[in-house]
py3Dmol code that shows the C-alpha trace and the ligand (Angstrom):
import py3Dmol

protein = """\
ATOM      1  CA  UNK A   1     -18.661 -32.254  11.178  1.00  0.00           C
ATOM      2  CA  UNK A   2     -15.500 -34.207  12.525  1.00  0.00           C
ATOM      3  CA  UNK A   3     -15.164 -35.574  15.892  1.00  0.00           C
ATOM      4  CA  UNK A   4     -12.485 -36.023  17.640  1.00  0.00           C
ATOM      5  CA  UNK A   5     -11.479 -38.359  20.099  1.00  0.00           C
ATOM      6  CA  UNK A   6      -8.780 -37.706  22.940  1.00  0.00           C
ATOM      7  CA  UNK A   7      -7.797 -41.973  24.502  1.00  0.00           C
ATOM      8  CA  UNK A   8      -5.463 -42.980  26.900  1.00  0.00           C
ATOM      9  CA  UNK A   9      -3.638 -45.463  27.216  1.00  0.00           C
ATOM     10  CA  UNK A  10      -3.949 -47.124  30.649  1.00  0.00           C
ATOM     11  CA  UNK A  11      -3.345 -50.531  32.596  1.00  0.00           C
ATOM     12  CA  UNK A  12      -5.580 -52.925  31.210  1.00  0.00           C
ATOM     13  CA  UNK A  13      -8.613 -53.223  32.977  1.00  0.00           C
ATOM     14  CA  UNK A  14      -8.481 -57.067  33.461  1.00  0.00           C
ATOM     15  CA  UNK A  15      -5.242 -56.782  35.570  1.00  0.00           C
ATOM     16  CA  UNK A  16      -4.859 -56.357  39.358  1.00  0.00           C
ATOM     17  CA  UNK A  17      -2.869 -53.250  39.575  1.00  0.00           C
ATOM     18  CA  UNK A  18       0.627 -54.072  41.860  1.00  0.00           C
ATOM     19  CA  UNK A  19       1.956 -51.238  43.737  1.00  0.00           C
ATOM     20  CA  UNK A  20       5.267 -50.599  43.859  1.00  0.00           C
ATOM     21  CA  UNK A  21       7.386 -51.882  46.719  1.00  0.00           C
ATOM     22  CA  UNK A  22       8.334 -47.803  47.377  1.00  0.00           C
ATOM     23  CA  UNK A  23       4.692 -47.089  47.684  1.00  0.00           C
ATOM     24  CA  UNK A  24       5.460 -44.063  44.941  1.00  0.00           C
ATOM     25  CA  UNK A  25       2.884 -45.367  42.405  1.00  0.00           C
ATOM     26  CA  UNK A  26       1.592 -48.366  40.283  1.00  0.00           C
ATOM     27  CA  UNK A  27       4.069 -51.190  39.340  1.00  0.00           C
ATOM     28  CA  UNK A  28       3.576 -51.061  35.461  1.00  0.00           C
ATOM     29  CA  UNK A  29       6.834 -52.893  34.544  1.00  0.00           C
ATOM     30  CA  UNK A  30       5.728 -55.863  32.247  1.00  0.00           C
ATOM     31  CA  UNK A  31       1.591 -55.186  32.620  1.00  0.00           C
ATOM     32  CA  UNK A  32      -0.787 -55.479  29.436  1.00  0.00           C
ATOM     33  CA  UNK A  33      -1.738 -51.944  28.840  1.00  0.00           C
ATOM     34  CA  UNK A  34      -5.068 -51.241  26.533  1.00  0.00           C
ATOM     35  CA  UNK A  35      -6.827 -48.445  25.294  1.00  0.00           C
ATOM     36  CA  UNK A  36      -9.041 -46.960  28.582  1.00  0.00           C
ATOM     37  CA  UNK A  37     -12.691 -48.537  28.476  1.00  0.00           C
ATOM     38  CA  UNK A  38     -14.426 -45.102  28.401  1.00  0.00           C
ATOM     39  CA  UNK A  39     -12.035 -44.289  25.420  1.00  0.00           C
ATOM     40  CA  UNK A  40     -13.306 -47.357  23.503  1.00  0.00           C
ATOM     41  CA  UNK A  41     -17.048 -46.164  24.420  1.00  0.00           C
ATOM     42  CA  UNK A  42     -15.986 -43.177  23.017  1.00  0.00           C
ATOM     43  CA  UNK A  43     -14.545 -44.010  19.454  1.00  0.00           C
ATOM     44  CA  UNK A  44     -17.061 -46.306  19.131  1.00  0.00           C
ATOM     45  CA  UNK A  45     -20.073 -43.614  19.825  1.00  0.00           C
ATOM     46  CA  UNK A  46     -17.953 -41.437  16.899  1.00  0.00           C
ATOM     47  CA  UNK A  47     -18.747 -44.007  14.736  1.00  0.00           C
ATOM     48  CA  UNK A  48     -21.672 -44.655  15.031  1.00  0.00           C
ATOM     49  CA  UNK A  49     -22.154 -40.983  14.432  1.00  0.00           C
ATOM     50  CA  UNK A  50     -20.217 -41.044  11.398  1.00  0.00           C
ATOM     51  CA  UNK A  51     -22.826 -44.497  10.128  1.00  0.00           C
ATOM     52  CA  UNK A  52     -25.348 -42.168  11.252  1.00  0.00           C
ATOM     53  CA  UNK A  53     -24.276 -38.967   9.026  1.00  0.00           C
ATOM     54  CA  UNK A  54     -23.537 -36.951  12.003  1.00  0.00           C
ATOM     55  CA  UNK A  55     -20.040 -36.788  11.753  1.00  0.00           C
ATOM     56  CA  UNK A  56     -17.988 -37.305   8.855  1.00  0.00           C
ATOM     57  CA  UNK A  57     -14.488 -37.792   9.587  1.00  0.00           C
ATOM     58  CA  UNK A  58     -12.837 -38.867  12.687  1.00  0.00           C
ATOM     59  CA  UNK A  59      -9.413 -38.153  14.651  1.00  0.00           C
ATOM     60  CA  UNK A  60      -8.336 -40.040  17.394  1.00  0.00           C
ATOM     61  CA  UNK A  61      -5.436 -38.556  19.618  1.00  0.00           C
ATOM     62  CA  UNK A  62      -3.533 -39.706  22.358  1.00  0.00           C
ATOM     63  CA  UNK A  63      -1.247 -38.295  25.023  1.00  0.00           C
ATOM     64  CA  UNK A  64       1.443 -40.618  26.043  1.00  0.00           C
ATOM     65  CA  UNK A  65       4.360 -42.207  25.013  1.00  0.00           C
ATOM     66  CA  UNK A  66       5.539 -43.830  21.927  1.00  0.00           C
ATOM     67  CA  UNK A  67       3.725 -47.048  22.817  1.00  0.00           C
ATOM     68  CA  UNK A  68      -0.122 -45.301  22.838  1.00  0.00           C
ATOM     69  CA  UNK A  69       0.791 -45.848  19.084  1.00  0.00           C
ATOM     70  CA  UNK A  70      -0.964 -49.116  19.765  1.00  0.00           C
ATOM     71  CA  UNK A  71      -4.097 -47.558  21.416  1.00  0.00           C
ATOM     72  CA  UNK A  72      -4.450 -45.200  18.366  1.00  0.00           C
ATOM     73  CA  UNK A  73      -4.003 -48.401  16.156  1.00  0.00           C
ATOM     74  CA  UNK A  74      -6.914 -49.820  17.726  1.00  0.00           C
ATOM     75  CA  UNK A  75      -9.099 -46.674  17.751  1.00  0.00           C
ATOM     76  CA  UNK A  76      -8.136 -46.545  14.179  1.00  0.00           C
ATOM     77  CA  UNK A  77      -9.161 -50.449  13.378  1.00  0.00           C
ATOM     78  CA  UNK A  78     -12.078 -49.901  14.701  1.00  0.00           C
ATOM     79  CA  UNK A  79     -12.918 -47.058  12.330  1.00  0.00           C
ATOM     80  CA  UNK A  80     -11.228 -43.683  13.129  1.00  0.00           C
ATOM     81  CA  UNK A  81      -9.932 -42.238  10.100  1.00  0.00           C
ATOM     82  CA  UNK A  82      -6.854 -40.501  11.505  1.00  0.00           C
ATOM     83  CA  UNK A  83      -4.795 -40.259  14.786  1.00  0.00           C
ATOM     84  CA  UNK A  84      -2.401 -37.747  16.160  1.00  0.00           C
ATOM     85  CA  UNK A  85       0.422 -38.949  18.956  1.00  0.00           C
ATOM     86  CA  UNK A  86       0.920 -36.368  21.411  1.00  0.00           C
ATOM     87  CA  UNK A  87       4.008 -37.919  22.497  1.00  0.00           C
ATOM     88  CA  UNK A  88       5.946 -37.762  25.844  1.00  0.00           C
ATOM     89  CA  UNK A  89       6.909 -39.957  28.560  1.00  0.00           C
ATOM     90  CA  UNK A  90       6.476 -37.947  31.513  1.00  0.00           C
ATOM     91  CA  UNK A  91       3.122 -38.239  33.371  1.00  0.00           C
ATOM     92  CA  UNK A  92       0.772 -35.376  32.030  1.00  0.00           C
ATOM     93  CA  UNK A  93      -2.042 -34.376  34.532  1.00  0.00           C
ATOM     94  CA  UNK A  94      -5.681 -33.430  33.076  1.00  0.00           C
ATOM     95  CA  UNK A  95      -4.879 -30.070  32.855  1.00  0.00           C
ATOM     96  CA  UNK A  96      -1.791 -30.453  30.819  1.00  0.00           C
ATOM     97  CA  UNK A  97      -4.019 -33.353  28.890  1.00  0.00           C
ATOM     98  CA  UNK A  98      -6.721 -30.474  28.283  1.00  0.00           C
ATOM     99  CA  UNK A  99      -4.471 -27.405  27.200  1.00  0.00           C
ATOM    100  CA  UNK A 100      -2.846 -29.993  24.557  1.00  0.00           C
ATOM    101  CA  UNK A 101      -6.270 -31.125  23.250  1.00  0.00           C
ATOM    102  CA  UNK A 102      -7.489 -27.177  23.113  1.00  0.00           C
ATOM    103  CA  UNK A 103      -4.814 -26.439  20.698  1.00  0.00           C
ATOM    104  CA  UNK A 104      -4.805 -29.773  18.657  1.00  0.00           C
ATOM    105  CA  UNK A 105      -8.545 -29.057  18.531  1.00  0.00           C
ATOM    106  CA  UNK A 106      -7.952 -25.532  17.194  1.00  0.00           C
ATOM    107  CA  UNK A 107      -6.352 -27.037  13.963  1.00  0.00           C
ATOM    108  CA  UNK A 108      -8.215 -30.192  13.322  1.00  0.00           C
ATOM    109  CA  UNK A 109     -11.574 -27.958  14.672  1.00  0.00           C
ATOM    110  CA  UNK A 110     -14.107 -30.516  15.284  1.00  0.00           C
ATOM    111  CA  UNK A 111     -17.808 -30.218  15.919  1.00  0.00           C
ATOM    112  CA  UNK A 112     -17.983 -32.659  18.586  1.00  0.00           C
ATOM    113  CA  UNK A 113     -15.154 -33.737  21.179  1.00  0.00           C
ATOM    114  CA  UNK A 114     -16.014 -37.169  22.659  1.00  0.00           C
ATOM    115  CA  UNK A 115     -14.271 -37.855  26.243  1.00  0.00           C
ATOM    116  CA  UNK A 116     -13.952 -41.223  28.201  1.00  0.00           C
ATOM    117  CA  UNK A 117     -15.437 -39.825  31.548  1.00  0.00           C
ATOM    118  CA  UNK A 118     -12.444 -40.845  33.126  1.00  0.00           C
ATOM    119  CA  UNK A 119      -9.426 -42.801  32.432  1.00  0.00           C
ATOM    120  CA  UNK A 120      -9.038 -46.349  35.118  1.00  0.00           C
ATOM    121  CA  UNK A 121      -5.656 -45.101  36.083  1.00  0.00           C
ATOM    122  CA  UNK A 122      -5.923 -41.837  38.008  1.00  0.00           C
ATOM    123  CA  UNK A 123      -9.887 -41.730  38.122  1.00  0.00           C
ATOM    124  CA  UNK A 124      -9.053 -37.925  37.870  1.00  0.00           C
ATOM    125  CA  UNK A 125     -12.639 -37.390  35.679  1.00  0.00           C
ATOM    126  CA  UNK A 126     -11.764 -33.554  35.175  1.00  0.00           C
ATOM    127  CA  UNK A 127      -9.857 -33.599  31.380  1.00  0.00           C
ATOM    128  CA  UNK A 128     -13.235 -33.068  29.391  1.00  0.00           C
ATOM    129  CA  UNK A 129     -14.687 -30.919  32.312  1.00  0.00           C
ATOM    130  CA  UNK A 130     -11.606 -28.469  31.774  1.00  0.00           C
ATOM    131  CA  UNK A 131     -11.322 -29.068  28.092  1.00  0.00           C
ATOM    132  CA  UNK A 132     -15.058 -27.534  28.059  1.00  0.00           C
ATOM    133  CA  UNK A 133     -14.302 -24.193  30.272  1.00  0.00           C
ATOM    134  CA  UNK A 134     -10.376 -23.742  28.293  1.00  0.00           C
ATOM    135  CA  UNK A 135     -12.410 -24.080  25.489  1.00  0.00           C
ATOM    136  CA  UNK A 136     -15.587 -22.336  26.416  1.00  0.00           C
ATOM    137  CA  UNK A 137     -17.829 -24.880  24.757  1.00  0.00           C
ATOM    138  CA  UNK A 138     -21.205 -26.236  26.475  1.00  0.00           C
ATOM    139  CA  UNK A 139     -20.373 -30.325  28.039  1.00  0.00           C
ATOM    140  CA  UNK A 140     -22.682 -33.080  28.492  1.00  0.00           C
ATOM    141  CA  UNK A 141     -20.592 -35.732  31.000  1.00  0.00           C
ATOM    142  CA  UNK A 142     -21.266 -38.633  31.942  1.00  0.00           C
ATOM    143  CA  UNK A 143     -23.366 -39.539  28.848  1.00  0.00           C
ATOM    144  CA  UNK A 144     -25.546 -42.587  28.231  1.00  0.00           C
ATOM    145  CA  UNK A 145     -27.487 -41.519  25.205  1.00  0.00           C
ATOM    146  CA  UNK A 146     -26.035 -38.812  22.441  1.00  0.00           C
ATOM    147  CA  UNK A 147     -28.223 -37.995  19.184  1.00  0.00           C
ATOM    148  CA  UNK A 148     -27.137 -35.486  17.049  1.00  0.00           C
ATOM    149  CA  UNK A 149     -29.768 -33.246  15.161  1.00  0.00           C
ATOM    150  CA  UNK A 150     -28.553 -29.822  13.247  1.00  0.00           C
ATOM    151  CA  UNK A 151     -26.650 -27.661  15.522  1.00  0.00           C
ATOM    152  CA  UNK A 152     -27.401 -29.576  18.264  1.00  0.00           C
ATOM    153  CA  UNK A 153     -26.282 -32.618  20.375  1.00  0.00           C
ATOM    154  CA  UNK A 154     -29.005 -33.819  22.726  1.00  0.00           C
ATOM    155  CA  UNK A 155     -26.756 -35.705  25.733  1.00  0.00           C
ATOM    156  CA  UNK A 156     -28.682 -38.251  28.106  1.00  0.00           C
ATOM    157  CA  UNK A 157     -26.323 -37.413  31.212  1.00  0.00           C
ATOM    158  CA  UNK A 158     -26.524 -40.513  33.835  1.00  0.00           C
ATOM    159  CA  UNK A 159     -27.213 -39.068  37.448  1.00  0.00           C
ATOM    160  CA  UNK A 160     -27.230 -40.173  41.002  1.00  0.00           C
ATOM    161  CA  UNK A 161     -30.678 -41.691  41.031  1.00  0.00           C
ATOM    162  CA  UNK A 162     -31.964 -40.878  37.504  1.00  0.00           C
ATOM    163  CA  UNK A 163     -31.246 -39.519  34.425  1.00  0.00           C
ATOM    164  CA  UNK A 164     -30.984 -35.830  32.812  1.00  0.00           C
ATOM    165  CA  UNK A 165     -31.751 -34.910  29.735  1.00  0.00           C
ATOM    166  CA  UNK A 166     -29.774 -31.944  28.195  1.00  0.00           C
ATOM    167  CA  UNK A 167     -29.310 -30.125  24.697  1.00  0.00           C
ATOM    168  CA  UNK A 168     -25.799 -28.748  23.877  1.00  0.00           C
ATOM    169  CA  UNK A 169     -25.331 -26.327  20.705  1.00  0.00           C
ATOM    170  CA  UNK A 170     -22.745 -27.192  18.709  1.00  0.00           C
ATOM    171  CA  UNK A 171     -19.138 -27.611  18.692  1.00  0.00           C
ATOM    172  CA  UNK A 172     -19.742 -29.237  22.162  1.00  0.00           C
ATOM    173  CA  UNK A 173     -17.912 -32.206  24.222  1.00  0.00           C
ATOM    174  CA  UNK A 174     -19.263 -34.965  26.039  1.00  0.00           C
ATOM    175  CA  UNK A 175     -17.696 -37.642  27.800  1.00  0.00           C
ATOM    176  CA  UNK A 176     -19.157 -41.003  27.648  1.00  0.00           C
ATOM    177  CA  UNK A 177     -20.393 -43.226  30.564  1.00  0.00           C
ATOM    178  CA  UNK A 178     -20.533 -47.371  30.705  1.00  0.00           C
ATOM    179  CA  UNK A 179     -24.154 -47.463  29.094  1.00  0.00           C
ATOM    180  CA  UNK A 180     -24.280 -45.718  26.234  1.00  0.00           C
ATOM    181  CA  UNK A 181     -23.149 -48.581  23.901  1.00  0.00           C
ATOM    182  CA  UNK A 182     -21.097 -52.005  23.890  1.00  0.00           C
ATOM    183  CA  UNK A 183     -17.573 -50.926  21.986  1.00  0.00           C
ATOM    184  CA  UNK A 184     -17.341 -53.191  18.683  1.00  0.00           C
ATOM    185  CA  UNK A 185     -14.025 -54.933  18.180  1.00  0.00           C
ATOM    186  CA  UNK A 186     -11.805 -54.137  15.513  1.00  0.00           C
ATOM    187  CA  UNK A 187     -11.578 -57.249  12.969  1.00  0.00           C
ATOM    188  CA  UNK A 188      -8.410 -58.695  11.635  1.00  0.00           C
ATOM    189  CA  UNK A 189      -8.748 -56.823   7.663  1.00  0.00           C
ATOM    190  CA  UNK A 190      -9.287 -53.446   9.649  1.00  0.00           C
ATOM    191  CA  UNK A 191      -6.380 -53.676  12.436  1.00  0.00           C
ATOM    192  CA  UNK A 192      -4.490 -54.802   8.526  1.00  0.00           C
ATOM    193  CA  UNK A 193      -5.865 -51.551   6.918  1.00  0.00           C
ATOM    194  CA  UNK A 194      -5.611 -49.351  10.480  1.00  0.00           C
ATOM    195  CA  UNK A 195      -1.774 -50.116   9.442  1.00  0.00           C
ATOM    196  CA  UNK A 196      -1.771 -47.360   6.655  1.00  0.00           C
ATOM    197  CA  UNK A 197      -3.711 -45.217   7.859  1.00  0.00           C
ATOM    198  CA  UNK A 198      -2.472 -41.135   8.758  1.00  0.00           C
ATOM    199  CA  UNK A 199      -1.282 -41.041  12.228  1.00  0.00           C
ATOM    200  CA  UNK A 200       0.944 -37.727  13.025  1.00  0.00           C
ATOM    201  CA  UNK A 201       3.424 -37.627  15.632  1.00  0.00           C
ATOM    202  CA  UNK A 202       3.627 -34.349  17.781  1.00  0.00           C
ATOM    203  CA  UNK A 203       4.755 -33.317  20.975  1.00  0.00           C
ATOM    204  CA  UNK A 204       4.019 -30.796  23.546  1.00  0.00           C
ATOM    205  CA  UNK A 205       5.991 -28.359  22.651  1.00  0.00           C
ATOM    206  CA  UNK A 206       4.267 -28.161  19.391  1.00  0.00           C
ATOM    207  CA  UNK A 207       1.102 -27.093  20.768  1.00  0.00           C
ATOM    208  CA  UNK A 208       3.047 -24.721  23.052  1.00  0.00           C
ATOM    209  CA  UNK A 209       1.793 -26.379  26.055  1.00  0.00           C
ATOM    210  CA  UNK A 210       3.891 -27.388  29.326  1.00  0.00           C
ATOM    211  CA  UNK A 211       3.376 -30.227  30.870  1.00  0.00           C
ATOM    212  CA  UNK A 212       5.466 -29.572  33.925  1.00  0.00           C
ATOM    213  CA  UNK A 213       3.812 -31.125  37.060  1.00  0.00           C
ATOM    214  CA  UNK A 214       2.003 -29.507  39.282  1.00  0.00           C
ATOM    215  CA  UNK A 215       0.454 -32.438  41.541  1.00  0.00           C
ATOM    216  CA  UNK A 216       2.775 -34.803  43.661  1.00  0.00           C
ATOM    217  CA  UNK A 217       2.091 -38.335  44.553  1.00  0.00           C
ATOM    218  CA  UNK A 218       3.100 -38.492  48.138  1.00  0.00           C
ATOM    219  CA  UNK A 219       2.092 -42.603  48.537  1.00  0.00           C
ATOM    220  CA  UNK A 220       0.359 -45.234  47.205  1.00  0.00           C
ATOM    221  CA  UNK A 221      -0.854 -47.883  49.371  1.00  0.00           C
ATOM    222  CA  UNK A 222      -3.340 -50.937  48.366  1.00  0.00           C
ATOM    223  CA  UNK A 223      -7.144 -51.118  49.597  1.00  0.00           C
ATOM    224  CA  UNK A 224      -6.418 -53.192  53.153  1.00  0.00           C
ATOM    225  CA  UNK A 225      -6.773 -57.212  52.857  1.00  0.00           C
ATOM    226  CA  UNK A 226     -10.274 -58.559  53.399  1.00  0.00           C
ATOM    227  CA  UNK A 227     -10.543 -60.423  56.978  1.00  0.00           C
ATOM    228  CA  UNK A 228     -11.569 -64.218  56.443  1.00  0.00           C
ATOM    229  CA  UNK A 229     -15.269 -64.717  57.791  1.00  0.00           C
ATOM    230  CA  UNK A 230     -16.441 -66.966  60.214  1.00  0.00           C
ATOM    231  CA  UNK A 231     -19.526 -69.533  60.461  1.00  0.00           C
ATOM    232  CA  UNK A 232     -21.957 -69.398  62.727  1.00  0.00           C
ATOM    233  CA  UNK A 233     -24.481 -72.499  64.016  1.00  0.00           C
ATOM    234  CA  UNK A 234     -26.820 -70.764  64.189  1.00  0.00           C
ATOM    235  CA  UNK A 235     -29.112 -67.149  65.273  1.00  0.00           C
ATOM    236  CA  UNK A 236     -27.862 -67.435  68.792  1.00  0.00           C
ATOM    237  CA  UNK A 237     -24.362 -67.983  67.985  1.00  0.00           C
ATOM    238  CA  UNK A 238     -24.559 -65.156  65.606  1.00  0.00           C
ATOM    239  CA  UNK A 239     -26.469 -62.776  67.958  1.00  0.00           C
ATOM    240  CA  UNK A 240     -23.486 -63.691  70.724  1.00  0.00           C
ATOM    241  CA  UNK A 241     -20.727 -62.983  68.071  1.00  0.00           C
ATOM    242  CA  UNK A 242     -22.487 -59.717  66.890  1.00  0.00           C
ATOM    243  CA  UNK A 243     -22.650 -58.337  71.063  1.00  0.00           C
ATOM    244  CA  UNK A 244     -18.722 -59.377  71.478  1.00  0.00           C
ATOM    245  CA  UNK A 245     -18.157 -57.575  68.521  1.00  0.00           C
ATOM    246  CA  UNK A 246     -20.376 -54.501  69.982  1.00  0.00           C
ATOM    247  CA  UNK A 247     -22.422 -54.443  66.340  1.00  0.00           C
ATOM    248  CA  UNK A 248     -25.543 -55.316  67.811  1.00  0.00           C
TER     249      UNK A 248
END
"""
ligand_1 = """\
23
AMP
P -9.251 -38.151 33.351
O -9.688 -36.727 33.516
O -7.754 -38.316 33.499
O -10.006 -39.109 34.256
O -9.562 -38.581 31.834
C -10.820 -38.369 31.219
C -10.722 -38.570 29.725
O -9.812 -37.610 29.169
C -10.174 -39.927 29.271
O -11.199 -40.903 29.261
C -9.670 -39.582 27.857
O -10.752 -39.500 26.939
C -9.110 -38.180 28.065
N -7.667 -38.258 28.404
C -7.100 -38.181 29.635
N -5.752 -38.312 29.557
C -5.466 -38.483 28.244
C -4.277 -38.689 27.493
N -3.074 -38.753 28.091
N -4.365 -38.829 26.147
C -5.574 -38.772 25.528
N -6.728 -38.594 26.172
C -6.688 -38.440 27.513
"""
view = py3Dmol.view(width=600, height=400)
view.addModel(protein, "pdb")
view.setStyle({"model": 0}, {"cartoon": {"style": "trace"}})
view.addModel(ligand_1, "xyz")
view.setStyle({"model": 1}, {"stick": {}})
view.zoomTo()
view.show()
């Protein structure tokens, strides 16, 4: 069974997005970009399938532009066995994302389609939740456990307050949340050898999809500045502050 594995690359997590002056979008002019963390979780849940027997070849892909080269570098050091470069450098919404994954998907036709839950820099969470319907294929989202067995993928889906438990048959996609494993990095010999291995450039138009825009950002505007606190003396002083402020 192959898996494959759709991962974005996004504004590294570590940095403190800037937004642009123009309040149009995200300042990304000079900012370390990285493969999104739910991506990682991802390829490294395919291999672990693929150490497991569950899966035995594995193809990374990546919408974006020339650059996301990198990202499928890295999904390939870390042990993907092939990567396809969907590339474009327009924006591509989920939808867009999902249509191009549905037909890339109906030539490398994997078992299993693994799915950050959602990539850091829109937060949209809908591309493996519309891959499933375009494709018709059960999804288990938001997954913290995943254990293969026949024609079957048994998904431990993290829930407000709990967990569910669900079984999927086969092909199937599931999109990964921050628990179900700590993403391995990809040592020096294997970002060497990631350097030969296939990675096929396509675009768009190949897999008869447009990506013409269908959202637009109005504004942008960053979370408002925390207020300083004060000190108090003591419960009295606090209990006066509190009434002036009409809390308590
Ligand atoms: P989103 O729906 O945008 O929050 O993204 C959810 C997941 O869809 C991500 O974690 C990726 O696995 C996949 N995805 C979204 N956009 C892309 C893209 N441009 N290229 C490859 N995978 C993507």
């Amino acid at each position: 069974m192959k898996g494959l594995v759709p991962v974005k690359r996004v504004i590294d997590y570590n940095v403190k997005p800037r937004v642009k002056a123009d309040g149009t979008g995200v300042d990304l002019a000079n900012v370390k970009m990285s493969m999104n963390p739910f991506d990682e979780i991802a390829v490294e849940e395919a291999i672990r399938l693929k150490e497991s027997g569950a899966v035995t070849e594995i193809i990374a892909i990546s919408v974006g532009p020339a650059k996301a080269q990198e990202t499928l570098r890295t999904a390939l050091a870390m042990g993907a066995d092939s990567a396809i470069l969907v590339e474009t450098d327009d924006e591509v919404e989920p939808l867009a994302v999902a249509k191009i994954l549905k037909a890339a998907a109906a030539e490398v036709q994997p078992g299993l389609i693994i799915l950050g839950k959602q990539a850091i820099d829109d937060d949209s969470n809908q591309t493996g939740q519309m891959l499933a319907a375009l494709m018709n294929l059960p999804q288990g989202t938001f997954a913290s456990k995943v254990v293969v067995e026949g024609d079957s993928v048994t998904v431990t889906r993290e829930v407000d307050g709990g967990l569910e438990t669900v079984k999927l048959s086969l092909p199937a996609i599931v999109t990964t949340d921050l628990r179900l494993n700590e993403p391995r990095y990809a040592s020096l010999p294997n970002i060497m050898k990631a350097k030969k291995k296939p990675l096929d450039v396509k675009t768009p138009a190949d897999y008869g999809v447009d990506i013409t825009p269908r959202i637009k950002t109005l504004k942008v505007a960053e979370p408002p500045v925390r207020q300083a606190g004060i000190k108090v003396a003591d419960v009295d002083e606090l209990v006066a502050k509190l009434k002036n402020m009409g809390v308590a």
